[in-house]
C-alpha positions, 0 to 999 in steps of 0.5 A: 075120064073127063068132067062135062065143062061147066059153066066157067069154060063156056064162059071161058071158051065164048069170050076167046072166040068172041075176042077172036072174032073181033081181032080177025075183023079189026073192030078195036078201038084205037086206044084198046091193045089185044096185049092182056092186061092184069087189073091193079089187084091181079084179079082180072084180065083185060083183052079189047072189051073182055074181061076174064076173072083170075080165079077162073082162069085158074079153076080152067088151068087147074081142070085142063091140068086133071083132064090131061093127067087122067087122059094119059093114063090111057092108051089107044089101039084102033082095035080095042079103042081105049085101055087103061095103062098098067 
């Protein structure tokens, strides 16, 4: 049904825990904003210190996408667990 997570969403889930941390315990600078902002060629997005590629934000969209669409496919029952949806 799903995938293992690559590398690119630990990469992914690392650097929004990382920017979560340093929210929560204000440890910005003055002049960083915890707005995204998309670098002049739309390829990256800055948070605080973070920088995330479009691309892989992305290619983690896209897999969330599929993971979601192949986990509705199935229901759950407390005595038989998971079945596939006829």
């Amino acid at each position: 049904m799903c995938k293992e997570r690559g590398p690119v969403q630990r990469d992914i889930r690392d650097d929004i825990e990382h920017m979560d941390k340093d929210i929560n315990k204000g440890s910005k600078k003055r002049e960083e904003t915890i707005a995204p902002v998309l670098n002049s060629n739309s390829t990256e997005i800055r948070i605080l210190s973070h920088t995330l590629k479009t691309e892989s934000l992305a290619n983690l969209l896209k897999n969330f996408y599929i993971f979601t669409y192949d986990f509705i496919q199935y229901k759950f029952d407390k005595n038989n667990g998971f079945t596939k949806i006829q």
